[in-house]
N, CA and C atoms as a LAMMPS dump frame, in Angstrom:
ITEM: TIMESTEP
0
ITEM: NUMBER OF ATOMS
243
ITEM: BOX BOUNDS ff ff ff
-5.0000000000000000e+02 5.0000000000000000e+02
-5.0000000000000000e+02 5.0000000000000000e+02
-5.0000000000000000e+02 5.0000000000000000e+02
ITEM: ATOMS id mol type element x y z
1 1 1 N -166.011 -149.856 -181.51
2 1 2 C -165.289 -151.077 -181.84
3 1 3 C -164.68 -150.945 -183.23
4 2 1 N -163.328 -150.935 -183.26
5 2 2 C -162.944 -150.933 -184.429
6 2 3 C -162.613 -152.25 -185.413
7 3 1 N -163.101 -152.1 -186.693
8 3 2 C -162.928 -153.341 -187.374
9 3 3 C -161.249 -153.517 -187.983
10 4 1 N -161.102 -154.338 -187.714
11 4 2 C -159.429 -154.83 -188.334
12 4 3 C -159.902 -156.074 -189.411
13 5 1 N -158.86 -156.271 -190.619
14 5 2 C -158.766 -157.48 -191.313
15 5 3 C -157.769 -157.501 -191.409
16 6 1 N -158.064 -159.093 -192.101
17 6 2 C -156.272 -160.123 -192.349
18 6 3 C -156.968 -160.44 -193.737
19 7 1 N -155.746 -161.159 -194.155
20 7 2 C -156.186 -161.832 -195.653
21 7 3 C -156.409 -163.339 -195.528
22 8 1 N -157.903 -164.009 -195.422
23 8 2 C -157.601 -165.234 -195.838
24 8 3 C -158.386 -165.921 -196.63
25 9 1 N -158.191 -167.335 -197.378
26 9 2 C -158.718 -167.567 -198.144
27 9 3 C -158.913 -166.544 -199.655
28 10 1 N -157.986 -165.758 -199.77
29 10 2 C -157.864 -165.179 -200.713
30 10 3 C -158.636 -163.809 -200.767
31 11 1 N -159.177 -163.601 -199.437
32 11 2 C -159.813 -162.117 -199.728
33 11 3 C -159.684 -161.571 -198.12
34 12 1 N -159.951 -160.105 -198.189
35 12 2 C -160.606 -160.043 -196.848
36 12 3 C -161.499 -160.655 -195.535
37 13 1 N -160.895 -160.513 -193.842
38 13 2 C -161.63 -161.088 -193.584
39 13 3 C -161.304 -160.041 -192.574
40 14 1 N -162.937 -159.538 -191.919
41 14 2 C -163.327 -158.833 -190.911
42 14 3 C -163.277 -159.287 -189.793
43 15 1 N -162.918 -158.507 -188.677
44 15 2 C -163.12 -158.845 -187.543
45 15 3 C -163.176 -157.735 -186.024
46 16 1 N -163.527 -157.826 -184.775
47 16 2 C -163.423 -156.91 -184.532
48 16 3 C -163.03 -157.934 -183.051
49 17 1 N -162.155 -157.316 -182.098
50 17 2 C -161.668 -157.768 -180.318
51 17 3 C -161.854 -156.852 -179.476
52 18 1 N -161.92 -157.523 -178.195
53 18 2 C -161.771 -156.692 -177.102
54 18 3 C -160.844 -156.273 -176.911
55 19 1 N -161.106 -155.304 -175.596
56 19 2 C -159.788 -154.611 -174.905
57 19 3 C -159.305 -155.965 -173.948
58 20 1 N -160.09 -156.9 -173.503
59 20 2 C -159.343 -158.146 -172.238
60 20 3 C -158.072 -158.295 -172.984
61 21 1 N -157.757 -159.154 -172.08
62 21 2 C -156.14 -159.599 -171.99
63 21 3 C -155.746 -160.916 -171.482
64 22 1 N -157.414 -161.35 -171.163
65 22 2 C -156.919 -162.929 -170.864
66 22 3 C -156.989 -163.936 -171.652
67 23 1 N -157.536 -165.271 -171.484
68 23 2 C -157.58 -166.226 -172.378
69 23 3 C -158.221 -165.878 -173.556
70 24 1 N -158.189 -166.212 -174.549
71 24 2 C -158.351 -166.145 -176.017
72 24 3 C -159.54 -166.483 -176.374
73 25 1 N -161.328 -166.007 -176.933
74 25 2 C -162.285 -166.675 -177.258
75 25 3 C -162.374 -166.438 -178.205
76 26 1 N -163.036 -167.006 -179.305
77 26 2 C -163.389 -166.964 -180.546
78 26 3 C -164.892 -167.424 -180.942
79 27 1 N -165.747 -166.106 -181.521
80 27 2 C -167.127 -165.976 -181.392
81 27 3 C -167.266 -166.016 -182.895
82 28 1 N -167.825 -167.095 -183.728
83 28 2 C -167.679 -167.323 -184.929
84 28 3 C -170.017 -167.142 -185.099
85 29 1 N -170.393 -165.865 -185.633
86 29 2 C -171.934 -165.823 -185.563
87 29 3 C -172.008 -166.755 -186.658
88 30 1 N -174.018 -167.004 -186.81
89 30 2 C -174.416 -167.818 -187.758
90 30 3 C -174.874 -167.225 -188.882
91 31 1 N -175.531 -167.655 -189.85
92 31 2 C -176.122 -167.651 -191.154
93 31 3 C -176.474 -165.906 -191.341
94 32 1 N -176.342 -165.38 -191.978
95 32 2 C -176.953 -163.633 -192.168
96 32 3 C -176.838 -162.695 -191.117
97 33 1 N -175.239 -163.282 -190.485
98 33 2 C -175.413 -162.414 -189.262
99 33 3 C -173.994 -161.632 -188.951
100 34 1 N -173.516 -161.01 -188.417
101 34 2 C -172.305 -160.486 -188.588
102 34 3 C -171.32 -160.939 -186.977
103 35 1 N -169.82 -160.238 -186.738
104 35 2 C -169.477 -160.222 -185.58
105 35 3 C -170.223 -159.053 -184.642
106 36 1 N -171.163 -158.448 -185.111
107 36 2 C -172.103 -157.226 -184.515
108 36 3 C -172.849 -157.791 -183.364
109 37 1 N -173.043 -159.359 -183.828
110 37 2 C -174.036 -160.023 -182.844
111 37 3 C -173.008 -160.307 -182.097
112 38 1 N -172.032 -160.082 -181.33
113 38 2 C -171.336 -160.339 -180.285
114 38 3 C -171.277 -158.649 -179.412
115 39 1 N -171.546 -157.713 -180.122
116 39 2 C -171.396 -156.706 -179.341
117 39 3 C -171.389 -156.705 -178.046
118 40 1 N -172.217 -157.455 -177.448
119 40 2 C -172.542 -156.803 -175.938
120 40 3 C -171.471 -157.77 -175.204
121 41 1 N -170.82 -158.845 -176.057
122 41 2 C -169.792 -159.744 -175.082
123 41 3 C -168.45 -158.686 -175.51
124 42 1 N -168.029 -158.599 -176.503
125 42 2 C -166.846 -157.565 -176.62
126 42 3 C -166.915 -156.835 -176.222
127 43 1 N -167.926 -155.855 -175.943
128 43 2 C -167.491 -154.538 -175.438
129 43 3 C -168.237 -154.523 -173.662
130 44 1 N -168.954 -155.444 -172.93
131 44 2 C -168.786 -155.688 -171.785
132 44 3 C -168.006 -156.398 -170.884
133 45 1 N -168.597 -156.754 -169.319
134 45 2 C -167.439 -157.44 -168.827
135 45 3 C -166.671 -158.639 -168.933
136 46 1 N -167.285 -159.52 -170.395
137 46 2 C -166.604 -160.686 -170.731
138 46 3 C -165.494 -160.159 -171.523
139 47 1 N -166.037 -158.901 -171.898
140 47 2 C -164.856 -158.41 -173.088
141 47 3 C -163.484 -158.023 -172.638
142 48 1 N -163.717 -157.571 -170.914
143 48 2 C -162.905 -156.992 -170.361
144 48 3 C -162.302 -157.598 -169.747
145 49 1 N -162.603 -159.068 -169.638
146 49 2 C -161.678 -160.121 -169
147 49 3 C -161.218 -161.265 -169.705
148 50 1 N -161.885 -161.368 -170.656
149 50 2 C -161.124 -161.957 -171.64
150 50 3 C -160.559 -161.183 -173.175
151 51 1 N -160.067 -161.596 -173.707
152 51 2 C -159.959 -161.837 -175.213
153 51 3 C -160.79 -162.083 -176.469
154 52 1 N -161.897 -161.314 -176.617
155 52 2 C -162.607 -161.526 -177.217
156 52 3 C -162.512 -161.714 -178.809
157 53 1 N -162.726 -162.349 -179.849
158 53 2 C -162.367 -162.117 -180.827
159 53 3 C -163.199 -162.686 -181.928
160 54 1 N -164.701 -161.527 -182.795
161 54 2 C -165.72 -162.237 -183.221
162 54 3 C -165.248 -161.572 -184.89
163 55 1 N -165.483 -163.092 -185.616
164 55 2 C -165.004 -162.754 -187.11
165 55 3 C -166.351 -162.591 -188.015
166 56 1 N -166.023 -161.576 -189.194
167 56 2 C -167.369 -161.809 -190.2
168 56 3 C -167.098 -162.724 -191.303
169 57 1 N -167.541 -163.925 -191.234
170 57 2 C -167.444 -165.357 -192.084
171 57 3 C -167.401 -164.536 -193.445
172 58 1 N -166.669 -165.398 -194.869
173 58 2 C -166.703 -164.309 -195.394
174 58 3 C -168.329 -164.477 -196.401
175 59 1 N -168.433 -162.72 -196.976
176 59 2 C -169.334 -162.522 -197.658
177 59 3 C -170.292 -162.171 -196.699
178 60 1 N -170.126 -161.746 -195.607
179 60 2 C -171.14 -161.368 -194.146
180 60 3 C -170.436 -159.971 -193.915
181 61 1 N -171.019 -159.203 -193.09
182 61 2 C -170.321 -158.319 -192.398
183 61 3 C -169.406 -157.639 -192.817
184 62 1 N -168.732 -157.225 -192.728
185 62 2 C -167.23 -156.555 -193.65
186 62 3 C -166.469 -156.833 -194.138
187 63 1 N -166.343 -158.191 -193.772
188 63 2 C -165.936 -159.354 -195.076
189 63 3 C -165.947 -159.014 -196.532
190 64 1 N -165.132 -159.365 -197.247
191 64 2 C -165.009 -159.425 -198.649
192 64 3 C -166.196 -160.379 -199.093
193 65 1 N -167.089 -160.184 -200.028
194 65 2 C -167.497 -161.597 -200.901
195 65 3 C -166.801 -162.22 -201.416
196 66 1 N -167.151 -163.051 -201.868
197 66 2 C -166.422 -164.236 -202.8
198 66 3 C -166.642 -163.544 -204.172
199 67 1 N -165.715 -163.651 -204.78
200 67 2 C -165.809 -163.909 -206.818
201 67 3 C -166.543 -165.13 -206.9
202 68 1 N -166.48 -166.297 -206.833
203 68 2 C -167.128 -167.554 -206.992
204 68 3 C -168.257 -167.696 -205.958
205 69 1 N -169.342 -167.672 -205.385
206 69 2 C -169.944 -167.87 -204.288
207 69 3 C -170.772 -168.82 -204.142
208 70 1 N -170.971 -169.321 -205.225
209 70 2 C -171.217 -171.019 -205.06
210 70 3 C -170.309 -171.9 -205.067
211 71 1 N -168.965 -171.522 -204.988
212 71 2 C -168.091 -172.77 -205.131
213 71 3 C -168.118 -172.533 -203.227
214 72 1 N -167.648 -171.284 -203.069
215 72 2 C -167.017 -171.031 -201.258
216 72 3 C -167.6 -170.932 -200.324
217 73 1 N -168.896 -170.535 -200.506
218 73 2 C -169.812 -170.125 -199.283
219 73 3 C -170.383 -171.482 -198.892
220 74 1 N -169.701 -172.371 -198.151
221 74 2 C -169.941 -173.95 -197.317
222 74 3 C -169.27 -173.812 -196.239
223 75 1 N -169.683 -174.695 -195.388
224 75 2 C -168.98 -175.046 -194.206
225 75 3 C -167.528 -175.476 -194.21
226 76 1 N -167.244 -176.262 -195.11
227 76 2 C -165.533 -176.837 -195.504
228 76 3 C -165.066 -175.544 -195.623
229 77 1 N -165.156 -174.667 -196.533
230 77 2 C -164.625 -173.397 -197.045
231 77 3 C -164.011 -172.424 -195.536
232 78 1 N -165.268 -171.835 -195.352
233 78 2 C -165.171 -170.882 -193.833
234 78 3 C -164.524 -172.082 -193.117
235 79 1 N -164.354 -173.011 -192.95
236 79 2 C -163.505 -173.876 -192.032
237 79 3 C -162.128 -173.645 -192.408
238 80 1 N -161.786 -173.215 -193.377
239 80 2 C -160.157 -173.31 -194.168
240 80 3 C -159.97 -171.854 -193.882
241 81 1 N -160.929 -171.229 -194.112
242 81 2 C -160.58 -169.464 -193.905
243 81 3 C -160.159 -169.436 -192.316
């Protein structure tokens, strides 16, 4: 699975998709955890029929940290990213 980023919220943001081609999902993991915990839906047969697409919130996973990380690391924040 290869990791791709975009820029948002002012830094890097990780992510990794399936090979599907259908409708669009978006697998957002929780607290200390990465898009790794989606592995077995991306790269099996949900992956292969849909669109899979699991991000690393940032300061998780391959994500950039924050410079500030008590101002950004909240729910409002990752909601804007």
């Amino acid at each position: 699975m290869e990791v791709k980023k975009v820029n948002g919220g002012g830094q890097q943001i990780a992510y990794r998709e399936s090979a599907g081609s259908g409708p669009s999902v978006m697998l957002i993991h929780g607290n200390s955890a990465s898009s790794l915990t989606f592995k077995a839906q991306l790269t099996g047969e949900f992956g292969q029929k849909y669109r899979v697409v699991a991000m690393d919130l940032p300061g998780h996973g391959e994500s950039d940290t924050a410079a500030e990380p008590e101002k950004t690391y909240n729910m409002p924040w990752y909601a804007a990213v």
